[in-house]
ROTI-393507 format. One record per residue (C-alpha): residue number from 1; x negated, y, z. Coordinates in pm, 1 decimal, m for minus. Last residue first. Layout:
% residues N
+-----+----------+----------+----------+
:   k :        x :        y :        z :
+-----+----------+----------+----------+
: NUM :        X :        Y :        Z :
...
+-----+----------+----------+----------+
***
This chain:
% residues 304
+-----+----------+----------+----------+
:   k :        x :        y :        z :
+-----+----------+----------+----------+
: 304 :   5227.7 :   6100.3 :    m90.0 :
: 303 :   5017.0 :   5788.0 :   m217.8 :
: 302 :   5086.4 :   5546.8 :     59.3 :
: 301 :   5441.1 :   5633.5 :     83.7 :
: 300 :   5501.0 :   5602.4 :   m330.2 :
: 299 :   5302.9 :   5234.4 :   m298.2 :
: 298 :   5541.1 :   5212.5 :    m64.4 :
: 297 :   5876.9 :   5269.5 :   m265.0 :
: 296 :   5719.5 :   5039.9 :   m561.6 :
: 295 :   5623.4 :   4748.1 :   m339.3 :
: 294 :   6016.5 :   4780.5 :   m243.0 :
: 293 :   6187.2 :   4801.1 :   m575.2 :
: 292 :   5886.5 :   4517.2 :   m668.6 :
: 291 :   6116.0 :   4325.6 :   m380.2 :
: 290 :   6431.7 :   4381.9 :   m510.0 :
: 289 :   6345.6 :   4263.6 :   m876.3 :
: 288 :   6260.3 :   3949.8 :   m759.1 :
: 287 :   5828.7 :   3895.5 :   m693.9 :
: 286 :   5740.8 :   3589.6 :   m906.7 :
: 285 :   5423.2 :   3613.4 :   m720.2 :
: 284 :   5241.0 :   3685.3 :   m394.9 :
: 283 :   4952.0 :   3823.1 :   m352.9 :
: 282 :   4733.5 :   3517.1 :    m92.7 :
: 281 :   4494.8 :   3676.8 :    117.1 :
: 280 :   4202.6 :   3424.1 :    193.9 :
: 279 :   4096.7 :   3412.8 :    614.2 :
: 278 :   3798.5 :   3232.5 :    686.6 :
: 277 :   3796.1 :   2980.1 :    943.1 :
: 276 :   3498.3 :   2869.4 :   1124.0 :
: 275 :   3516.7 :   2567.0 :   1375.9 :
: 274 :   3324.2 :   2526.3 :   1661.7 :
: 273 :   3088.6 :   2216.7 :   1767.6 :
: 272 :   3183.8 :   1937.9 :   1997.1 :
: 271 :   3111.8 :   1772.0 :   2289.8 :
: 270 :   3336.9 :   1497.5 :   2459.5 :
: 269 :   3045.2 :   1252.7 :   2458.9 :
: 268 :   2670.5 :   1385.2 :   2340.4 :
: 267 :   2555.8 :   1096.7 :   2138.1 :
: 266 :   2548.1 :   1311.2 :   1833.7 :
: 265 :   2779.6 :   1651.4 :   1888.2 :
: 264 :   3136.0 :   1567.4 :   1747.3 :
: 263 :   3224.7 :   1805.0 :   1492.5 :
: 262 :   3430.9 :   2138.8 :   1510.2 :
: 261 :   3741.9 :   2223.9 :   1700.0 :
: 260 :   3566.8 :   2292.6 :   2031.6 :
: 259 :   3568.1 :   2678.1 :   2008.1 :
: 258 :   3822.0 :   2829.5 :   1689.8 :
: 257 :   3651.9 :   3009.2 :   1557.9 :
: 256 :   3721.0 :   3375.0 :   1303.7 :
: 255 :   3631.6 :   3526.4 :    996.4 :
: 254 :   3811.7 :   3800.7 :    801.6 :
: 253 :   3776.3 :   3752.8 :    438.9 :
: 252 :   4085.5 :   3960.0 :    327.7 :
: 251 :   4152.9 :   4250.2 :    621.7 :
: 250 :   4377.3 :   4171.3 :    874.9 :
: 249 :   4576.9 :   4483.4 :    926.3 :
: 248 :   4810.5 :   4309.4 :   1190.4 :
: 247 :   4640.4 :   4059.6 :   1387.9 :
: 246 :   4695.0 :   3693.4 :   1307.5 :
: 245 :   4717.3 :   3483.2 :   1607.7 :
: 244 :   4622.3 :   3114.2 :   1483.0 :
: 243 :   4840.5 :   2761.1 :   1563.5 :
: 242 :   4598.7 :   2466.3 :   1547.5 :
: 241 :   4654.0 :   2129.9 :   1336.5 :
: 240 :   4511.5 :   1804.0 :   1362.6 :
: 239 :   4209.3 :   1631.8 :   1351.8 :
: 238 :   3946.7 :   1830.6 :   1150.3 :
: 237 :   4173.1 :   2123.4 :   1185.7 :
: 236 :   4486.6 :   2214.1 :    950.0 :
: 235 :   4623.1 :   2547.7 :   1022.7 :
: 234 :   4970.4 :   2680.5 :   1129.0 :
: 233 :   4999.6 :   3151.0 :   1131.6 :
: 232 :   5126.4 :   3306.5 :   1346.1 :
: 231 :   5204.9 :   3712.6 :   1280.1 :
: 230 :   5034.0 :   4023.5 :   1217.6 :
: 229 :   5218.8 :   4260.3 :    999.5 :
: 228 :   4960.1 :   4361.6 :    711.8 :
: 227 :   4802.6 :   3993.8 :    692.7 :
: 226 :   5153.9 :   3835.0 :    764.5 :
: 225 :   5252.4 :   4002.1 :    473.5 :
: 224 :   4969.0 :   3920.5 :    245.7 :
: 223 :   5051.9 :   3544.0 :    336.5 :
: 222 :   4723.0 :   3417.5 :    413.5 :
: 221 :   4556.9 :   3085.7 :    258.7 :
: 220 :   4292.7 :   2907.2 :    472.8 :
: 219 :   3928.9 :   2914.5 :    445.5 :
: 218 :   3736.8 :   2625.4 :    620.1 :
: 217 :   3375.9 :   2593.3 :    792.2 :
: 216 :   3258.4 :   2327.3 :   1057.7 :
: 215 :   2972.3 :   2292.6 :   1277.9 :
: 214 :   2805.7 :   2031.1 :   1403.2 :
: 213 :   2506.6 :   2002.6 :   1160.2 :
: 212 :   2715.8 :   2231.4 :    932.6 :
: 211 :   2993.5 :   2066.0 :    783.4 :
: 210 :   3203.1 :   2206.8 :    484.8 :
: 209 :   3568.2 :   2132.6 :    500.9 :
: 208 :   3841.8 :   2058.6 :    271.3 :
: 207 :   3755.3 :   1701.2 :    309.0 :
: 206 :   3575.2 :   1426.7 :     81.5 :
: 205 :   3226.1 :   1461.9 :    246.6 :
: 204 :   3029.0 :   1171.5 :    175.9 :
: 203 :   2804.2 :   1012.4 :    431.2 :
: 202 :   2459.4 :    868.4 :    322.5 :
: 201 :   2325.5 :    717.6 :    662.9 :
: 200 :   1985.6 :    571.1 :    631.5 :
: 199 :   1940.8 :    251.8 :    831.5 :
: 198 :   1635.3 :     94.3 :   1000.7 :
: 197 :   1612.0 :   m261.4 :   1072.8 :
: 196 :   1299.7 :   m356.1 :   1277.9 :
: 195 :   1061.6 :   m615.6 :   1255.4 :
: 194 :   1008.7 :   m945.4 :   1461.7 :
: 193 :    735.0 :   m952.4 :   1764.1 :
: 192 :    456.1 :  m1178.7 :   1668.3 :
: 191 :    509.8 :  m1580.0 :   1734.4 :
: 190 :    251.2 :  m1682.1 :   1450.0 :
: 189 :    416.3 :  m1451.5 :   1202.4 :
: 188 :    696.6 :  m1214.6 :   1324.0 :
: 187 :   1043.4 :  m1249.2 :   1188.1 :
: 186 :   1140.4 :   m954.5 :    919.1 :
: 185 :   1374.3 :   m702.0 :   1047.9 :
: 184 :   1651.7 :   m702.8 :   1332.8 :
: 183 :   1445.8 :   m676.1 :   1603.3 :
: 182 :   1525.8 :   m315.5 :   1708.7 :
: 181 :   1786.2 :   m162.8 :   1472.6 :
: 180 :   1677.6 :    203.9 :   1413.4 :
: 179 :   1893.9 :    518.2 :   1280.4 :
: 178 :   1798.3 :    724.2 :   1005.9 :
: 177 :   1992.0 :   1035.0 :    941.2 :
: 176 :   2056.3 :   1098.4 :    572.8 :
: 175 :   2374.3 :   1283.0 :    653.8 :
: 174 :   2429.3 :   1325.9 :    991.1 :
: 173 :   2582.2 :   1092.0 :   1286.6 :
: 172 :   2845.9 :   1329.4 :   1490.8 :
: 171 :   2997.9 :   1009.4 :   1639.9 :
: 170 :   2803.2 :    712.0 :   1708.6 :
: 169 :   2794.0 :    412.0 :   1477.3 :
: 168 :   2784.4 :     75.7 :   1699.7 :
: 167 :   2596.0 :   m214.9 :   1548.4 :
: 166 :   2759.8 :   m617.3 :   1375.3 :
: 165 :   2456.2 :   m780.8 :   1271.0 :
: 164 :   2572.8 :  m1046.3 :    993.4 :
: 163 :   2269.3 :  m1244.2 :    804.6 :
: 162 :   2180.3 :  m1288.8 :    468.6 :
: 161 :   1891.8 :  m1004.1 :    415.1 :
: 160 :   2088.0 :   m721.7 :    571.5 :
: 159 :   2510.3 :   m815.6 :    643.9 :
: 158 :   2692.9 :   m524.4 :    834.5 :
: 157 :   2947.0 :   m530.8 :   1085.3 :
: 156 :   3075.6 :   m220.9 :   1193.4 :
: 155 :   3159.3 :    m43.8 :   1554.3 :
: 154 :   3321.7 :    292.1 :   1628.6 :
: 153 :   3232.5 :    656.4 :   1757.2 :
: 152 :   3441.5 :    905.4 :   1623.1 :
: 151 :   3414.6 :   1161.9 :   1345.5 :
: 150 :   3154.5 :    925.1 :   1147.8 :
: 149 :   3425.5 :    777.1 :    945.3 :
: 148 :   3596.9 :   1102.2 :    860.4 :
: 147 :   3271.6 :   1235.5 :    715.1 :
: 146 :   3311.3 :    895.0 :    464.7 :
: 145 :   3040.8 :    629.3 :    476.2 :
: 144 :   2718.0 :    460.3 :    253.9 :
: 143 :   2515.3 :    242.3 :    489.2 :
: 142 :   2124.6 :    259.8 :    373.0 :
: 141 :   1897.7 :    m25.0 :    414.8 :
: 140 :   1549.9 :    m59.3 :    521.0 :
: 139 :   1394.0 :   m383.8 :    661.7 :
: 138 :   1042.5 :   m366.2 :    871.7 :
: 137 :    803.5 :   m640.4 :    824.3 :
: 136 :    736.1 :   m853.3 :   1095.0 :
: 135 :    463.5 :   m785.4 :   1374.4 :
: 134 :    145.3 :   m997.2 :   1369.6 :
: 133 :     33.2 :  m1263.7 :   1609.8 :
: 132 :   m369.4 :  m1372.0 :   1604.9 :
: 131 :   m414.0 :  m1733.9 :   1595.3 :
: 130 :   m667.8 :  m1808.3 :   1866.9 :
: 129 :  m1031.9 :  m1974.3 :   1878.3 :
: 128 :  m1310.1 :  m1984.2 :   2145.4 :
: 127 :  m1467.7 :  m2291.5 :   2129.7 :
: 126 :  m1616.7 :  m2293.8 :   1821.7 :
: 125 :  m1950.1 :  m2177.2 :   1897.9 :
: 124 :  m1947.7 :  m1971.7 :   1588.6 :
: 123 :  m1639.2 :  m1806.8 :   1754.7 :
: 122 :  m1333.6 :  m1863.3 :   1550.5 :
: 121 :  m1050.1 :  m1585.4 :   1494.8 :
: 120 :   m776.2 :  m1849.7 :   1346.0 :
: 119 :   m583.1 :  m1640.5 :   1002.5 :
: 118 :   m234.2 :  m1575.4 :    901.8 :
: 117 :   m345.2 :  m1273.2 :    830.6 :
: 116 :   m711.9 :  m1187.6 :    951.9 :
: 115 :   m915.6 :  m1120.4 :    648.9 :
: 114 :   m619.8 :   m908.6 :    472.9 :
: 113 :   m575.6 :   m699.8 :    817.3 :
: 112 :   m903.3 :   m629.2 :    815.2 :
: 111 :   m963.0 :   m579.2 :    437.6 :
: 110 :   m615.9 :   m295.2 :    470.4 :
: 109 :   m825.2 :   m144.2 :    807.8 :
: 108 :  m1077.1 :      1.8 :    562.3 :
: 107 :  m1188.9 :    285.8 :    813.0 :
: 106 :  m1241.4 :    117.4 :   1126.1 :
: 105 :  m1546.0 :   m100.4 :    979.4 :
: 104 :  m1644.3 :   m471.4 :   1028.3 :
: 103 :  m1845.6 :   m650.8 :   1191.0 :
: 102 :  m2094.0 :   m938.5 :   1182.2 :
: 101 :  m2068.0 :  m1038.4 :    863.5 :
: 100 :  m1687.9 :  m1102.7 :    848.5 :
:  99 :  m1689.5 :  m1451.4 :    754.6 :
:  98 :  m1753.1 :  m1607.2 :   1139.8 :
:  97 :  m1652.6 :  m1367.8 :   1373.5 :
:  96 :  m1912.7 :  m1260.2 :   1670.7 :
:  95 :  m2022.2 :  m1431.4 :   1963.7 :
:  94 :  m2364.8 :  m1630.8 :   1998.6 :
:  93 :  m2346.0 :  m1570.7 :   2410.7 :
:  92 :  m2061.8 :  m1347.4 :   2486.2 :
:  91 :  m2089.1 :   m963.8 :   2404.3 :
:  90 :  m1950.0 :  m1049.4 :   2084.0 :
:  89 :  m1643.5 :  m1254.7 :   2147.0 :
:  88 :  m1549.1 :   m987.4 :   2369.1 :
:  87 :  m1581.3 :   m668.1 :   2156.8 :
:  86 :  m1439.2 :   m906.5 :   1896.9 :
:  85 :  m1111.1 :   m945.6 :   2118.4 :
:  84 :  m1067.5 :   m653.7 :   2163.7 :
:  83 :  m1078.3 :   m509.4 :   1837.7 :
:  82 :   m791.8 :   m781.0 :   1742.0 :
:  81 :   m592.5 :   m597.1 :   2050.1 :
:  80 :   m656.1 :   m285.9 :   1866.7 :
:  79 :   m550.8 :   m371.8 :   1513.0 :
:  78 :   m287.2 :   m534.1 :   1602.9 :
:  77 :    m98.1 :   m276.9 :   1767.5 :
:  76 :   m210.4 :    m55.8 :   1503.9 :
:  75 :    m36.9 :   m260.7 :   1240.2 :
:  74 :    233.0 :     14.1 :   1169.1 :
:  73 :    m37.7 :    275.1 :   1112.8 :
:  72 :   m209.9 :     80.3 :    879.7 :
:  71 :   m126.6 :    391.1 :    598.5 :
:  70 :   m290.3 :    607.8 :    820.4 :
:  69 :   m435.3 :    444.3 :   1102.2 :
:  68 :   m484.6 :    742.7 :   1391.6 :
:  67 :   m284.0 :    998.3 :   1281.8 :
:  66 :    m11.0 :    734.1 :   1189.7 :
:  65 :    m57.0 :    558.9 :   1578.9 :
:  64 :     19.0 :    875.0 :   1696.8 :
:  63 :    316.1 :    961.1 :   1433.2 :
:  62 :    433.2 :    605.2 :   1534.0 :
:  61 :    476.8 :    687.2 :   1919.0 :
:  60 :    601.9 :   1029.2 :   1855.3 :
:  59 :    876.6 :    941.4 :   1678.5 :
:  58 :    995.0 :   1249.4 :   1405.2 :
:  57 :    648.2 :   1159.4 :   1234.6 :
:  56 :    727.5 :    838.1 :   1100.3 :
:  55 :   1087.6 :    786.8 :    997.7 :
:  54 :   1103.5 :   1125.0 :    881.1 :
:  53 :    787.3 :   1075.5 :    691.6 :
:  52 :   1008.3 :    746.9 :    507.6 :
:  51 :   1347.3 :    957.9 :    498.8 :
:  50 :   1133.6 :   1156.9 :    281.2 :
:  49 :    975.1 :    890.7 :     69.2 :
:  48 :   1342.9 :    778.4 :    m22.6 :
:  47 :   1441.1 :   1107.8 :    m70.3 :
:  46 :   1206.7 :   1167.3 :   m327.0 :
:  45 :   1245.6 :    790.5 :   m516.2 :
:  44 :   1590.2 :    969.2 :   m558.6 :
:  43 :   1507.2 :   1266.7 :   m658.8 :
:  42 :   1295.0 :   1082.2 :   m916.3 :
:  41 :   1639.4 :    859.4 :   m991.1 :
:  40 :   1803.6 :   1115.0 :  m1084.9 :
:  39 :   2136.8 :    941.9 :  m1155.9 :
:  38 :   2336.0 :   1196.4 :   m912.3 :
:  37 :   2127.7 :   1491.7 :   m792.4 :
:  36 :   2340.9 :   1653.6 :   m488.4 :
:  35 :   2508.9 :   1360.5 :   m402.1 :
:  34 :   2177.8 :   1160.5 :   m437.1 :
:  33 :   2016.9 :   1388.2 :   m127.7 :
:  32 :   1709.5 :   1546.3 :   m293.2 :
:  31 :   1788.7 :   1903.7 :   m163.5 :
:  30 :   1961.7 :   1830.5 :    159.0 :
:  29 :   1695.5 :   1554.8 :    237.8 :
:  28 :   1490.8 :   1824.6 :    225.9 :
:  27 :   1591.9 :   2094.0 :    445.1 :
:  26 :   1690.4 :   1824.0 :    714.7 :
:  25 :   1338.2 :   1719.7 :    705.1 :
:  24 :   1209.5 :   2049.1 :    746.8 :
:  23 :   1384.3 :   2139.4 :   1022.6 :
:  22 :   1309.6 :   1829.7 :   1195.7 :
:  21 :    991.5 :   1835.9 :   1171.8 :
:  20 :    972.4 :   2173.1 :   1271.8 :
:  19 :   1177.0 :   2118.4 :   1613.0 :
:  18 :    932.1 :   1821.4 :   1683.9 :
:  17 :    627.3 :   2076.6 :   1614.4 :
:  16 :    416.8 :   2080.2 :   1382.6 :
:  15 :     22.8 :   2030.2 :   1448.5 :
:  14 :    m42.5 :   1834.8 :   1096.0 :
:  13 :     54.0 :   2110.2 :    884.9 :
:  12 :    428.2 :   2129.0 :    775.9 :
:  11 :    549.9 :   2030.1 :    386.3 :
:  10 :    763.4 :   1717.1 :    463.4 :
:   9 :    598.6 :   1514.0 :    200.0 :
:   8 :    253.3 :   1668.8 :    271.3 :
:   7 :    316.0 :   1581.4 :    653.4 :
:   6 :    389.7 :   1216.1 :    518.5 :
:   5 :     48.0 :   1210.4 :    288.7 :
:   4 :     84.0 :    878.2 :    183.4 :
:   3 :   m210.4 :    660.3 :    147.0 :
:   2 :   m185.0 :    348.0 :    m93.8 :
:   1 :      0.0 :      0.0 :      0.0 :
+-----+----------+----------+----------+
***
C-alpha cells in the first residue's frame, strides 16, 4: 500500500487541532459527497480517501501511531511488541533472527511486516520460537439512509462479508460520518485480535428542510394580509406542526426560531438544535373585482 499524505488530503498542517480536523473534514466531504457529484467517480475515489484521513487523524490513538508508522500505522501494535522481542532474542546468548541479517530497519516497516506474516521468529539456537499474532483487516462499508431515518435513535441489521450484525444508529448521525464496529472485520491470524467494521453514513435529504449540523432551515408561505395585519400563522416542523405569532408589518424575508425544534444533537439525549424559518410573502391572485376596488382605494391612501 503506498504513502498517503492524510493531513494533505484534509489540507491542515500536521499540528491541527481536533476542532480543525473536523472542520475540514466536514468541508470536504460536503464538496465530494456523491449527491453533490453523481457518476463522478474521481469525486468519488475523493471522498473515499477523505473519509479514510477522517478515519485516522480524528482518533487520537491512530493519528499517533500514523505519525509514527505512516502507511504501517495500523500494524504498530505489532511492530513494537515484534521489536521486543528481537531486543530480547538479541541480548541473549547467539540471539538474533535467522533470515533477516541481523536486523532490520524502522523505516521500511512494509519488508518487516512481509518477512514476519504468518511467520515463526526462531532463535538460531532454536529454542526460542513463537508465531507472532497480527490484527485482521479492517472492513469498510457505507449504509445509505433517509434524514428522517436518522431523526431518532433505532436499531438495523446489516449483512458485511456474509454475516448479519444487527448495530444501533443514534440520532443526529451526519452525513458521511464514520462510525466504528469493534471486532466485526477480518479475523486475526494466529489468534490476533479481529478487525474492525467501520461505516460511512450517506443520508439523503428528501424534506423541505435544509440541515445544518443540528440545525434546521425552512421558508414558509405568508398570506400578504396576515403579513400587514399580524395574525397566526400553522407550520410544518421536523415532527409536527408549530403555531407562529406573526407581527403586523412583517416585512418579506423576516427570519425567526423556533428553540428545540431542530435536529437531534449526536448521542446527546433529549437535545436538539433550533429551527430557522424564513418568512415568503405570498400576492395573492385571481383577486374578484371587489377586492382590486379595495387594493385600488389604498393604494389612493398610501399615495395622498
Amino acid at each position: 500500500m503506498s504513502y498517503i499524505d492524510y493531513y494533505k488530503v484534509l489540507g491542515i498542517k500536521k499540528d491541527a487541532s481536533q476542532d480543525e480536523i473536523k472542520k475540514a473534514y466536514r468541508k470536504l466531504a460536503r464538496k465530494y459527497h456523491p449527491d453533490v457529484n453523481p457518476n463522478d467517480k474521481e469525486a468519488e475515489a475523493k471522498f473515499k480517501e477523505v473519509n479514510e484521513a477522517n478515519e485516522v487523524l480524528s482518533n487520537p490513538e491512530n493519528r499517533k501511531k500514523y505519525d509514527n508508522y505512516g502507511k504501517d500505522w495500523k500494524h504498530a501494535e505489532e511492530f513494537e511488541k515484534a521489536k521486543r522481542q528481537q531486543r530480547q532474542y538479541q541480548s541473549a546468548p547467539g540471539g538474533g533472527f535467522e533470515g533477516f541479517g541481523g536486523g532490520y530497519t524502522e523505516g521500511d516497516f512494509s519488508d518487516f511486516f512481509e518477512s514476519m506474516f504468518g511467520g515463526r521468529a526462531s532463535s538460531r539456537t532454536g529454542a526460542r520460537g513463537g508465531s507472532v499474532k497480527f490484527r485482521g483487516q479492517d472492513f469498510n462499508a457505507e449504509l445509505h439512509l433517509n434524514l428522517k431515518d436518522v431523526y431518532k435513535t433505532h436499531k438495523q441489521t446489516l449483512t458485511v462479508n456474509g454475516k448479519n450484525i444487527r448495530i444501533t444508529i443514534p440520532a443526529g448521525v451526519e452525513n458521511g460520518q464514520v462510525i466504528k464496529i469493534k471486532g466485526y472485520g477480518g479475523e486475526g491470524i494466529n489468534g490476533g485480535p479481529n478487525g474492525d467494521l467501520f461505516i460511512t453514513f450517506i443520508i439523503k435529504n428528501n424534506t423541505p428542510f435544509k440541515r445544518d449540523q443540528n440545525n434546521l432551515y425552512t421558508t414558509v408561505d405568508l398570506p400578504l394580509y396576515t403579513a400587514v395585519l399580524g395574525g397566526e400563522l400553522i407550520i410544518d416542523t421536523f415532527d409536527g406542526q408549530a403555531k407562529l405569532k406573526v407581527k403586523p408589518d412583517t416585512a418579506n424575508g423576516t427570519k425567526v426560531k423556533l428553540k428545540g425544534k431542530g435536529f437531534p444533537v449526536y448521542k446527546k439525549d433529549k437535545e436538539y438544535g433550533d429551527l430557522y424559518v424564513t418568512y415568503q410573502i405570498k400576492i395573492p391572485t385571481n383577486l374578484s373585482s371587489k377586492e382590486k376596488e379595495l387594493f385600488q382605494e389604498l393604494s389612493k391612501l398610501r399615495s395622498a
